[in-house]
Structures are given as C-alpha cells and as structure tokens.
MOPAC internal coordinates of N, CA, C and O (Angstrom, degrees):
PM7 1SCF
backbone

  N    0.0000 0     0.00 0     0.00 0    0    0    0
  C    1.4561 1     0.00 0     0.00 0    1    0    0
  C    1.5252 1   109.49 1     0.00 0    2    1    0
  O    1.2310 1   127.99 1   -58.42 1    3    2    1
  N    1.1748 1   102.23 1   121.58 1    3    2    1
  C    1.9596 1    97.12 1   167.13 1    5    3    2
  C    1.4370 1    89.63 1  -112.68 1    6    5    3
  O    1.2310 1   142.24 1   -48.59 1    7    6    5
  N    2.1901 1    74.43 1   131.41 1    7    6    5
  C    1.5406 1   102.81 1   170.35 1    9    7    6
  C    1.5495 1   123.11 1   -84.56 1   10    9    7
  O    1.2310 1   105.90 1    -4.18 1   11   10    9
  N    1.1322 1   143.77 1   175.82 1   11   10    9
  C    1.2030 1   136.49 1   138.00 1   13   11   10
  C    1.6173 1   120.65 1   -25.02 1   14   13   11
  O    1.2310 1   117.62 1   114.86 1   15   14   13
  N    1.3560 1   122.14 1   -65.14 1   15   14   13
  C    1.0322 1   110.89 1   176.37 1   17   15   14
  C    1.9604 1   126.51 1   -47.48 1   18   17   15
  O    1.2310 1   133.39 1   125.17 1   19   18   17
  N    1.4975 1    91.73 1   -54.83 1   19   18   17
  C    1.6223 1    93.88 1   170.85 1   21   19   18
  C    1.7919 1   108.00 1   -46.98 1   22   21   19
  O    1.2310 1   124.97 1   120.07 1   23   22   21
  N    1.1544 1   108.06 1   -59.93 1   23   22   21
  C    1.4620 1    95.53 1   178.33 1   25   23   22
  C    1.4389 1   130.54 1   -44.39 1   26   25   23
  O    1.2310 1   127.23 1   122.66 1   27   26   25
  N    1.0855 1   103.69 1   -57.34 1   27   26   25
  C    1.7438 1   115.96 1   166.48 1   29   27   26
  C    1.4778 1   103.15 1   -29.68 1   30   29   27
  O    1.2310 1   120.66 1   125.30 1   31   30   29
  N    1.6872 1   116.34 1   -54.70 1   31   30   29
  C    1.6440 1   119.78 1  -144.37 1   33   31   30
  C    1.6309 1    80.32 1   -89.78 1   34   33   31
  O    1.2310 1   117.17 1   145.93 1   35   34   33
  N    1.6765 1   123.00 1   -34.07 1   35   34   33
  C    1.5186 1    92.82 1   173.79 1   37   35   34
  C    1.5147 1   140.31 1   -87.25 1   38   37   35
  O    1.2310 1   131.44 1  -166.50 1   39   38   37
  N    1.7103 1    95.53 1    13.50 1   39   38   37
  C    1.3791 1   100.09 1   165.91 1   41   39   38
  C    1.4189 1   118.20 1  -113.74 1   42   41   39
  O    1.2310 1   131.75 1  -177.68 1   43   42   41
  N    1.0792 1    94.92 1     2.32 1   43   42   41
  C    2.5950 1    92.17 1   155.54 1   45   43   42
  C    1.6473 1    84.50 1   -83.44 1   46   45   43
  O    1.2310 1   120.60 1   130.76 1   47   46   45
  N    1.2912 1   116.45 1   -49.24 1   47   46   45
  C    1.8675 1    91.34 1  -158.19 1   49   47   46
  C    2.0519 1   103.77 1   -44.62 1   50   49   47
  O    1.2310 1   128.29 1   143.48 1   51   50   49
  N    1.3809 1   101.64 1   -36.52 1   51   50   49
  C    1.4963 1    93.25 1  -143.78 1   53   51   50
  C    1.6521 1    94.93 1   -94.53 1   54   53   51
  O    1.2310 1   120.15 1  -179.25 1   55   54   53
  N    1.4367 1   117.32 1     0.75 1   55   54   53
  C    1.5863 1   122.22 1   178.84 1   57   55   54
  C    2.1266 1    85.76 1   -96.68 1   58   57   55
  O    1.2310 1   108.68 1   134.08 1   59   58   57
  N    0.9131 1   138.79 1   -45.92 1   59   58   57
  C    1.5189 1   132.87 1   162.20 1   61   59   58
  C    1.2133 1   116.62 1   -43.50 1   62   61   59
  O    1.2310 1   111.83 1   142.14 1   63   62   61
  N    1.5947 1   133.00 1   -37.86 1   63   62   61
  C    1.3451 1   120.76 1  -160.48 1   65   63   62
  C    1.7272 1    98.73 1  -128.81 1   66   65   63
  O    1.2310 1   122.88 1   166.79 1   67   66   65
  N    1.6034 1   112.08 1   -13.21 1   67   66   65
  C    1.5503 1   104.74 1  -172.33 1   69   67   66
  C    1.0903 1    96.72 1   103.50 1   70   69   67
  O    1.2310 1   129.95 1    -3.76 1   71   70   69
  N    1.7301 1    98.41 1   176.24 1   71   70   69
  C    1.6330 1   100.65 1  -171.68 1   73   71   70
  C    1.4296 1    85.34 1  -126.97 1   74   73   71
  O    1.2310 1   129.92 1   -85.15 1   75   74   73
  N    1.0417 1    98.47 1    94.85 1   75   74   73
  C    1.9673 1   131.76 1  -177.64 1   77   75   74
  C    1.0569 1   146.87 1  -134.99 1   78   77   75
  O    1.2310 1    92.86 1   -56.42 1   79   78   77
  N    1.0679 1   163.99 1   123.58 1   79   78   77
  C    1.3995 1   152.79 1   163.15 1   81   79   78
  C    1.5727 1   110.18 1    11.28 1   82   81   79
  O    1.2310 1   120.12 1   119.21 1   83   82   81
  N    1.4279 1   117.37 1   -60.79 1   83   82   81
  C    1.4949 1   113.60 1   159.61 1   85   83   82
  C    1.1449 1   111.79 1   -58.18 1   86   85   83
  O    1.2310 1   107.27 1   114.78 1   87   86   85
  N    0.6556 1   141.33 1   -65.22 1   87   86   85
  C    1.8987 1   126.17 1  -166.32 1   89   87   86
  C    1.3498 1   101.77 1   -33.28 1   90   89   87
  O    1.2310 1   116.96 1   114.01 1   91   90   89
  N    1.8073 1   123.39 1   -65.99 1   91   90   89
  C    1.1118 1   150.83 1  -154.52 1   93   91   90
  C    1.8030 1    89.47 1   -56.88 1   94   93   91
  O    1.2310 1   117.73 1   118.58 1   95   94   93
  N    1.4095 1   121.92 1   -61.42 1   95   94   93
  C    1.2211 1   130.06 1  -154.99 1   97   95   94
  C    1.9019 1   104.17 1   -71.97 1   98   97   95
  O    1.2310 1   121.03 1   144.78 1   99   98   97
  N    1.4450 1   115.63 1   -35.22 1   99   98   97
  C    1.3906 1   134.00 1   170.87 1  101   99   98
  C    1.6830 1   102.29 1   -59.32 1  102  101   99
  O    1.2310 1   113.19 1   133.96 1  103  102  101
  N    0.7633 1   130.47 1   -46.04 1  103  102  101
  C    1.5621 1   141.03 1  -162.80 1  105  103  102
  C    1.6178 1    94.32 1   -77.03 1  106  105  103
  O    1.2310 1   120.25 1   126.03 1  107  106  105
  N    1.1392 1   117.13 1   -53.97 1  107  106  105
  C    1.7484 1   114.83 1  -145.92 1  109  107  106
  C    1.4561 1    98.62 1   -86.99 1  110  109  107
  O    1.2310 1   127.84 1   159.33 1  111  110  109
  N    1.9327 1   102.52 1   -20.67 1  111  110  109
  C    1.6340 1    91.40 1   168.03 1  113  111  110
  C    1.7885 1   111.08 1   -74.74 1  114  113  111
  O    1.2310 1   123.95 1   151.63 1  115  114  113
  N    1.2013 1   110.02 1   -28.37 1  115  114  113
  C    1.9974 1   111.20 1  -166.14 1  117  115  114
  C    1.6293 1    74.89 1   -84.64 1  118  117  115
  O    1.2310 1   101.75 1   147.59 1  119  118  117
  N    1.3072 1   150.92 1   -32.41 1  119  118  117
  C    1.3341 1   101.59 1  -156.69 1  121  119  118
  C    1.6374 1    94.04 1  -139.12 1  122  121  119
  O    1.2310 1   109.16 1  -110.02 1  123  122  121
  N    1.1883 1   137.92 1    69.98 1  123  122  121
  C    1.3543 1   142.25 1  -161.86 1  125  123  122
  C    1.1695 1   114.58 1   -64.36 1  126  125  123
  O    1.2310 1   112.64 1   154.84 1  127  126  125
  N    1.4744 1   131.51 1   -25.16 1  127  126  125
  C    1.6615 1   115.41 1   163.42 1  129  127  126
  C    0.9707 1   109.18 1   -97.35 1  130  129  127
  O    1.2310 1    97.62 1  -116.99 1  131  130  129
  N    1.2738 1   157.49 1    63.01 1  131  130  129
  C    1.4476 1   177.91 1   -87.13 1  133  131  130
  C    1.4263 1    98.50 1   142.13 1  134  133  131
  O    1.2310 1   118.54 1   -43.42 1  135  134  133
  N    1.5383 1   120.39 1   136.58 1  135  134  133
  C    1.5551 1   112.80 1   143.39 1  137  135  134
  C    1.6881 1   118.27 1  -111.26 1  138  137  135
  O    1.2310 1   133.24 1    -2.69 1  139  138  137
  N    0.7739 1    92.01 1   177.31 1  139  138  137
  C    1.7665 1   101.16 1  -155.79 1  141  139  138
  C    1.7486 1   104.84 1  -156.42 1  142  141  139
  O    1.2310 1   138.86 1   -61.10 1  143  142  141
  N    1.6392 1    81.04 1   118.90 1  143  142  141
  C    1.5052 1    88.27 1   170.62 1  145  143  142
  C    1.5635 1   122.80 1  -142.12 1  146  145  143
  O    1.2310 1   110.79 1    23.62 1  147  146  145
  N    1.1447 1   134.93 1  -156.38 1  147  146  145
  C    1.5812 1   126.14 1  -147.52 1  149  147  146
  C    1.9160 1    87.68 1  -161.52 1  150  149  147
  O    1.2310 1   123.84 1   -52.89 1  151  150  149
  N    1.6253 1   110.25 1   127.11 1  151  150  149
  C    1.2595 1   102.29 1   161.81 1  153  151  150
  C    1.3724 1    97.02 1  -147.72 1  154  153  151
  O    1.2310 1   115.14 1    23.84 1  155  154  153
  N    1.5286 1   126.83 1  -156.16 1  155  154  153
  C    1.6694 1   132.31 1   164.90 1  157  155  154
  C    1.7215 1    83.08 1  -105.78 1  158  157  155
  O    1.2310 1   133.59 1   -28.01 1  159  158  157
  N    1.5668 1    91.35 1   151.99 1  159  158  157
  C    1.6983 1   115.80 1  -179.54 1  161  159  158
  C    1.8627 1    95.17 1   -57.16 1  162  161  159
  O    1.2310 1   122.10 1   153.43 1  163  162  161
  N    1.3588 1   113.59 1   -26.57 1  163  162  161
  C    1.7217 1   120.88 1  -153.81 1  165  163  162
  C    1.3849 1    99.98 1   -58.29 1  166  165  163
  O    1.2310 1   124.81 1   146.88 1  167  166  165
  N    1.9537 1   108.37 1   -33.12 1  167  166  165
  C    1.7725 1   109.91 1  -153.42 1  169  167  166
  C    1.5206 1    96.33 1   -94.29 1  170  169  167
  O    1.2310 1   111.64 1  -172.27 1  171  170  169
  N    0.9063 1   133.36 1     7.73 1  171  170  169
  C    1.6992 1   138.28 1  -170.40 1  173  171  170
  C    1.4339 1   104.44 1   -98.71 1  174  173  171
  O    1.2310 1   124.16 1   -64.74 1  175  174  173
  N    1.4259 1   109.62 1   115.26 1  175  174  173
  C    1.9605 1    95.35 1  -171.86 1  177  175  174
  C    1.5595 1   103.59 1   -57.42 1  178  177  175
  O    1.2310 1   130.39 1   -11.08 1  179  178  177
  N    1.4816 1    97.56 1   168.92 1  179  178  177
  C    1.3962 1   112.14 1  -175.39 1  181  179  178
  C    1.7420 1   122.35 1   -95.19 1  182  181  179
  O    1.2310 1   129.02 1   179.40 1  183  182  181
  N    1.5361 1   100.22 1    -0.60 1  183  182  181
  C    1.3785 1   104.40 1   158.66 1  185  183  182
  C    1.6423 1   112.87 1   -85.18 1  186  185  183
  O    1.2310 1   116.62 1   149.42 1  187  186  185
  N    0.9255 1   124.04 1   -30.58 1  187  186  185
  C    1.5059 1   123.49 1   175.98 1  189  187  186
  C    1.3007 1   110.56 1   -47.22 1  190  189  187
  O    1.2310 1   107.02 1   -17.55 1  191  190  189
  N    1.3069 1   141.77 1   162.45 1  191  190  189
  C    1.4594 1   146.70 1  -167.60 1  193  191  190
  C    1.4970 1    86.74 1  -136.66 1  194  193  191
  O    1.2310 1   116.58 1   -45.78 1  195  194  193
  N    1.1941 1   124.11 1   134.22 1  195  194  193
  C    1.5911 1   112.90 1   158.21 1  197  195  194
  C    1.3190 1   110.98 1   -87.58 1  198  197  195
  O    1.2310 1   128.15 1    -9.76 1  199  198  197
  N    1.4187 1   101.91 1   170.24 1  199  198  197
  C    1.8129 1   113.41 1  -150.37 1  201  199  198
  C    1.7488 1    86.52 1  -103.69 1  202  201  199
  O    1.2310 1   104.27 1   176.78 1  203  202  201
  N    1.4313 1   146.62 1    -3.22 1  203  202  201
  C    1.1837 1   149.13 1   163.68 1  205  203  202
  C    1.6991 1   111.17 1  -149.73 1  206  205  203
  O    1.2310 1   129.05 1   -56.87 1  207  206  205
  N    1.4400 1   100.17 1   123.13 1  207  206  205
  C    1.7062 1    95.01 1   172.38 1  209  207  206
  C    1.7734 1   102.80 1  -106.22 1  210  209  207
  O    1.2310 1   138.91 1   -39.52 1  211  210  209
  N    1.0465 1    80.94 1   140.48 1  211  210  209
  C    2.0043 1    89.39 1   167.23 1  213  211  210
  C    1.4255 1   119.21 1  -133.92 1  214  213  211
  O    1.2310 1   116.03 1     9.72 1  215  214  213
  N    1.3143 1   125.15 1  -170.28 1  215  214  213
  C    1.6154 1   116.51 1  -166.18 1  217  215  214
  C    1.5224 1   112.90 1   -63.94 1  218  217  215
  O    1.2310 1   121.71 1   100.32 1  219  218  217
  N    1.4066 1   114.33 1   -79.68 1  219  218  217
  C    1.2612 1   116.71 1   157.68 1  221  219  218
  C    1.3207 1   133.70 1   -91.99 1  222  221  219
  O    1.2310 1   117.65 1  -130.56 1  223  222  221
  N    1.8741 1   122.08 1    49.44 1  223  222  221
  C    1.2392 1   127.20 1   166.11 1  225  223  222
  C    1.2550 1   114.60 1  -161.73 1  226  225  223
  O    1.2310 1   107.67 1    -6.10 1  227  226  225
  N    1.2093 1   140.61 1   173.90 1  227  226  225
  C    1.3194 1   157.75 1   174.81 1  229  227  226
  C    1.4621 1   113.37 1  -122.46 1  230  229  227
  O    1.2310 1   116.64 1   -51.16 1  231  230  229
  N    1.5922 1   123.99 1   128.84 1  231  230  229
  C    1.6397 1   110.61 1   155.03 1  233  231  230
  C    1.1243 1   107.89 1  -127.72 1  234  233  231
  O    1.2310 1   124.98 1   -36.12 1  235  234  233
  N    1.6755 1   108.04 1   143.88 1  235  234  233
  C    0.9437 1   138.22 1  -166.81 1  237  235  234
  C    1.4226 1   116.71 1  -104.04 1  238  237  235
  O    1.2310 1   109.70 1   -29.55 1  239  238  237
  N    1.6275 1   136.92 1   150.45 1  239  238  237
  C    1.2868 1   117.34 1  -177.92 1  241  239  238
  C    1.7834 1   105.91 1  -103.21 1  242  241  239
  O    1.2310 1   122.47 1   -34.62 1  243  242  241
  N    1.4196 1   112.87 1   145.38 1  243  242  241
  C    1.6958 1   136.26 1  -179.79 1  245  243  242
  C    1.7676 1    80.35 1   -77.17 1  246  245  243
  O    1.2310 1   123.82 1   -46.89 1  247  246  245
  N    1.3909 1   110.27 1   133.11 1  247  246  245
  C    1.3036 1   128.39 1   162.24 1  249  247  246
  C    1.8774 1   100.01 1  -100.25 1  250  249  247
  O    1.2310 1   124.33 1   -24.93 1  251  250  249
  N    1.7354 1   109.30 1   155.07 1  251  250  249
  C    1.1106 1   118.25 1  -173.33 1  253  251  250
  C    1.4455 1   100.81 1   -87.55 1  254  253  251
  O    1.2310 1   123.73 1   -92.81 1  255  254  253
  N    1.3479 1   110.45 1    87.19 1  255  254  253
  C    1.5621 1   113.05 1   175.52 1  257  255  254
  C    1.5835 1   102.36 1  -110.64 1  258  257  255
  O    1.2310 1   127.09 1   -26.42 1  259  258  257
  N    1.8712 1   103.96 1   153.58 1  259  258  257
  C    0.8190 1   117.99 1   177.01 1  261  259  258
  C    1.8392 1   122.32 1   -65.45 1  262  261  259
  O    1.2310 1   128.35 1   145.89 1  263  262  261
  N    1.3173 1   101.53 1   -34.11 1  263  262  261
  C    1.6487 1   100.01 1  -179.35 1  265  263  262
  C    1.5804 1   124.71 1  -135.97 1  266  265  263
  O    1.2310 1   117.09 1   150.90 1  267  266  265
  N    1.2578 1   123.15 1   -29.10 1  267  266  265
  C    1.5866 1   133.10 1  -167.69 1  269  267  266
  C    1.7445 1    87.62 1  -124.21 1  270  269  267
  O    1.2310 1   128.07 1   -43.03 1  271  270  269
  N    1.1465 1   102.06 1   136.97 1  271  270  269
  C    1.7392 1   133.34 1   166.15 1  273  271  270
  C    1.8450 1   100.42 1   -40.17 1  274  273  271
  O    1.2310 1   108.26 1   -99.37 1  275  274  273
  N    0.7531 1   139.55 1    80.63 1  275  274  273
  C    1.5051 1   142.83 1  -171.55 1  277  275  274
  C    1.9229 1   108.81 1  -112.14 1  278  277  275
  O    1.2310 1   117.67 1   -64.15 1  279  278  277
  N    1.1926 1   122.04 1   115.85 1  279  278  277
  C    1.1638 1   143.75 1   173.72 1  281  279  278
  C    1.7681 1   110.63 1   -49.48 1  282  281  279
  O    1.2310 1   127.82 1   -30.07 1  283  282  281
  N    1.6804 1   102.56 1   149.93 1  283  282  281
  C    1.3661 1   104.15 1   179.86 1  285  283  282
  C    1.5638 1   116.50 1  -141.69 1  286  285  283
  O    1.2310 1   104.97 1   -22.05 1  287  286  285
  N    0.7402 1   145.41 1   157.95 1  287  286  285
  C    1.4721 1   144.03 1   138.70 1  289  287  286
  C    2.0192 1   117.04 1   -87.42 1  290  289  287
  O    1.2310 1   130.10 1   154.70 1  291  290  289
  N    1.3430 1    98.13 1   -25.30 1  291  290  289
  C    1.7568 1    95.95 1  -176.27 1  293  291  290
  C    1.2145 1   104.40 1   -73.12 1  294  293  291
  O    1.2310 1   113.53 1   -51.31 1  295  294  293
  N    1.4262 1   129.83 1   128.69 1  295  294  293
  C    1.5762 1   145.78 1  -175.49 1  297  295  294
  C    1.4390 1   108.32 1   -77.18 1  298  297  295
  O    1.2310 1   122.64 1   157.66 1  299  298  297
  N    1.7768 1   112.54 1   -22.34 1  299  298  297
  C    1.4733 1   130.01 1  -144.33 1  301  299  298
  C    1.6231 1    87.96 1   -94.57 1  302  301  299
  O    1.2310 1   115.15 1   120.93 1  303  302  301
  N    1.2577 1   126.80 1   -59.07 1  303  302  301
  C    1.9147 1   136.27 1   138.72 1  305  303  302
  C    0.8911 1   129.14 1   -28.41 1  306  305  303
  O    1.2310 1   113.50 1   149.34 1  307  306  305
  N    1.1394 1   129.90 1   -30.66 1  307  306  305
  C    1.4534 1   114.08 1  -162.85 1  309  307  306
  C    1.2186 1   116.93 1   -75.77 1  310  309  307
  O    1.2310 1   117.54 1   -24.40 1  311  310  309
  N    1.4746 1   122.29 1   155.60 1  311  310  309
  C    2.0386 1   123.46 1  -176.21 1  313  311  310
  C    1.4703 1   104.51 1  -135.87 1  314  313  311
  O    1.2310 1   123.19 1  -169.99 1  315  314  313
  N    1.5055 1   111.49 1    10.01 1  315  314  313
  C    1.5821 1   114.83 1   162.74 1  317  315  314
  C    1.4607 1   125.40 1   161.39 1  318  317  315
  O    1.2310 1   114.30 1    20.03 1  319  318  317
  N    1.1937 1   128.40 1  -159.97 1  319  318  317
  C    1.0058 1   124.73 1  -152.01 1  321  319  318
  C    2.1162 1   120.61 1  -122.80 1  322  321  319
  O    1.2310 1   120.90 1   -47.27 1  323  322  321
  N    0.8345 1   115.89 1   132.73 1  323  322  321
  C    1.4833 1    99.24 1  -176.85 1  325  323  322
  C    1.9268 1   105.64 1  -109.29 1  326  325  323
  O    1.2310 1   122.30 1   -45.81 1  327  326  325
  N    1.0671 1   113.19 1   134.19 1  327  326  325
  C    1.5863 1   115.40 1  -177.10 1  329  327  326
  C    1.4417 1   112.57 1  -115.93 1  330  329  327
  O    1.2310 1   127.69 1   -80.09 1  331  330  329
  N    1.4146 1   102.80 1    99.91 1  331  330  329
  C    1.5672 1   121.32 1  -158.86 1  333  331  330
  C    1.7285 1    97.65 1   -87.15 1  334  333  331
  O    1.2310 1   110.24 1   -86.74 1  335  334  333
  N    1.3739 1   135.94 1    93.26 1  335  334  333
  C    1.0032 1   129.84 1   160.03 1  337  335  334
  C    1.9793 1   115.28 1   -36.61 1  338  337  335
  O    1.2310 1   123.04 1   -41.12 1  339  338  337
  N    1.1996 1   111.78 1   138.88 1  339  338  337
  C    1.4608 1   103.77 1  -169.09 1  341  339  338
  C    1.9563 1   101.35 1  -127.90 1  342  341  339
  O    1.2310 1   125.33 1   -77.51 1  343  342  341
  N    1.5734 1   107.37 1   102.49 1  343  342  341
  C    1.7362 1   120.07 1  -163.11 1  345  343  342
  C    1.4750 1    85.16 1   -56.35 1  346  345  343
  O    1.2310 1   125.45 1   -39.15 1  347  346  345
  N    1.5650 1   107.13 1   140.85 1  347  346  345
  C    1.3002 1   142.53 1   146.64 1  349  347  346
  C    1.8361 1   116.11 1   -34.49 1  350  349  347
  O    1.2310 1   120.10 1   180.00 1  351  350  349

C-alpha cells in the first residue's frame, strides 16, 4: 500500500533529484518492492488526475495488474509509482 506519507517522501526525493533516472534509481533503493517508472506527463490520459502534483512532475499510482503497467487512483492497490515528467 502507498500511503500518503510515502508519497509525499517520494515526491521531495524526485523534486531533489528531478524526474529522472535518479529519482527512479533513489526510490527503488528506499522502497524496493515498489515499482517505479518514468514517462512525459503528455502519455498519461488526461482524464486521470494524478495522485501528487509537483513543479515539474506528476505521480501517478501503478495499479496491481496482472500484466501491462495499468494506472490507479486506489492507494489500498497500488505496487508503485509513475513519474510523469511535466514539459516546460
């Protein structure tokens, strides 16, 4: 389950390092059964709300799907994190 708090703590990591490969690589060490991934805010449909906004990023929640990367809003599901770079 990611709580609020985890979220919070994974969006200073990724407002400290960017929403980058570091962020991604910082995260998976603090939170190793978590997955974690990296896209542009553009590929995330636009009905989705992200579950944290930050300056230049968005995160999104990993739903517990069986096979394809599938988006969430339930906190109670979720198995990680998506780090939506957000264009200038």
């Amino acid at each position: 389950m990611i709580d609020e708090t985890l979220l919070r703590d994974a969006a200073n990591t990724v407002a400290a390092t960017g929403p980058g490969e570091a962020a991604l690589e910082a995260m998976r060490r603090l939170w190793p059964a978590l997955r974690f991934v990296s896209c542009s805010d553009d590929d995330v449909p636009a009905r989705l709300a992200p579950a944290w906004v930050g300056e230049d990023f968005n995160l999104y929640l990993i739903g517990n799907g069986e096979h394809c990367v599938a988006l969430t809003r339930d906190v109670d599901t979720a198995i990680g994190i998506v780090v939506a770079a957000v264009a200038a």
